[in-house]
C-alpha positions as CSV (number, residue, x, y, z in Angstrom):
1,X,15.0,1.3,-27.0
2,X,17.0,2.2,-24.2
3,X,15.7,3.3,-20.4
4,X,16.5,5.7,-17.9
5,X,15.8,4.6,-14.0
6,X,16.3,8.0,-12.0
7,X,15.0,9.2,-8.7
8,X,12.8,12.4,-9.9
9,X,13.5,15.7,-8.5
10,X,12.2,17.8,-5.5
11,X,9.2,20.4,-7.4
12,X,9.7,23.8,-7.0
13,X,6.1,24.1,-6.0
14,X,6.7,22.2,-2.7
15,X,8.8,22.3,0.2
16,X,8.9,18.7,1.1
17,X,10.4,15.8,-0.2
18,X,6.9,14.2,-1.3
19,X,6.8,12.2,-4.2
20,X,11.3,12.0,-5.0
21,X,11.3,8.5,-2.6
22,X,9.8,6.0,-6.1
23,X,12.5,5.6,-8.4
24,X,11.3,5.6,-12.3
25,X,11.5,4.0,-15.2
26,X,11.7,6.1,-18.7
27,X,12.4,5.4,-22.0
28,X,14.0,7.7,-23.5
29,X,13.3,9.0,-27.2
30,X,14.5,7.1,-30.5
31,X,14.2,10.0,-32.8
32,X,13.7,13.7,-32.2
33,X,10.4,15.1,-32.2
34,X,9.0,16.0,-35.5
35,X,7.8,20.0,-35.9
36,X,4.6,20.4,-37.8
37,X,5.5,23.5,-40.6
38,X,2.1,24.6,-41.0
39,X,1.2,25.7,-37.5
40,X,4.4,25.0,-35.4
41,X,3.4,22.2,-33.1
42,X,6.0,19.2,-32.3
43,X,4.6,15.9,-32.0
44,X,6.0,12.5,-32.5
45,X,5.0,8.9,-33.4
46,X,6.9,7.3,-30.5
47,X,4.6,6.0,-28.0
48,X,7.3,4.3,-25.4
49,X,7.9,8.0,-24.2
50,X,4.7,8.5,-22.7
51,X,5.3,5.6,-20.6
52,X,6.8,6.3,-16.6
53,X,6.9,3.3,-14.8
54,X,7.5,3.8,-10.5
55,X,9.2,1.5,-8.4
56,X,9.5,1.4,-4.6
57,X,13.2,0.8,-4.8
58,X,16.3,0.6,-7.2
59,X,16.9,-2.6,-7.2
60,X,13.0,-3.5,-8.5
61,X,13.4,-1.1,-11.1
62,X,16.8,-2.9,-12.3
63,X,14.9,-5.9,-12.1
64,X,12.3,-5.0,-14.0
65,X,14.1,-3.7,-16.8
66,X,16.4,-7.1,-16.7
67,X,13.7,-9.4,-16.7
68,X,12.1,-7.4,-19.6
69,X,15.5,-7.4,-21.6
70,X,15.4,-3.6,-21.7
71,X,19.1,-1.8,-21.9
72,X,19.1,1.0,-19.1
73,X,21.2,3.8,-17.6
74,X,21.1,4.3,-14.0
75,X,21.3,7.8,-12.9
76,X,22.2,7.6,-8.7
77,X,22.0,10.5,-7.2
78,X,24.0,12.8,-5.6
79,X,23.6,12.9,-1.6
80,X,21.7,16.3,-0.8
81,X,23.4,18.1,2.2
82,X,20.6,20.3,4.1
83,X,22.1,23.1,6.9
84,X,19.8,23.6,10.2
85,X,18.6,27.1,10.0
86,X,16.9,29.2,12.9
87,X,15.1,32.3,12.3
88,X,16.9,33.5,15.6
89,X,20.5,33.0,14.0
90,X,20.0,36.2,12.2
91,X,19.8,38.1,15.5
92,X,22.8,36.3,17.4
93,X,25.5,38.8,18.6
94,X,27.9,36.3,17.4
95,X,27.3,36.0,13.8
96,X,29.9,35.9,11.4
97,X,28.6,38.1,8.4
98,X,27.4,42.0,9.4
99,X,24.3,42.7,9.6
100,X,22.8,44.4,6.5
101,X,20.0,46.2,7.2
């Protein structure tokens, strides 16, 4: 069963970068999830999915999943670019852009 080691994503419910510096450890699913005909409910019988396993760094995740014998895909991510922004930009008599209001 192959594994996915990934830095998680920035929540949309928080404006910090809390809980995206622990690199993970999935497993990613070896069939598709089975849908139930009677009342509509998908389940599945592969237990390896529920499993997330968190590392303080990339390399102990690789590690991990070497030692273990466990195939993996590193996902590395892309290097987030974030602009200063002032409240008192909007007002400067030197903006760029008109003012819209």
């Amino acid at each position: 069963m192959r594994a996915r080691i990934f830095l998680p994503p920035k929540s949309a419910m928080q404006s910090g970068m809390g809980a995206t510096q622990r690199w993970v450890l999935q497993y990613e699913p070896e069939k598709p999830k089975l849908r139930d005909p009677l009342m509509g409910w998908t389940g599945s019988d592969d237990m390896r999915q529920q499993i997330k396993l968190t590392f303080a760094s990339k390399e102990a995740a690789v590690a991990y999943a070497q030692a273990e014998g466990i195939p993996y895909d590193l996902e590395i991510p892309s290097i987030r670019v974030q602009k200063p922004k002032s409240y008192a930009d909007n007002f400067r008599a030197d903006r760029r852009e008109n003012w819209t209001h």
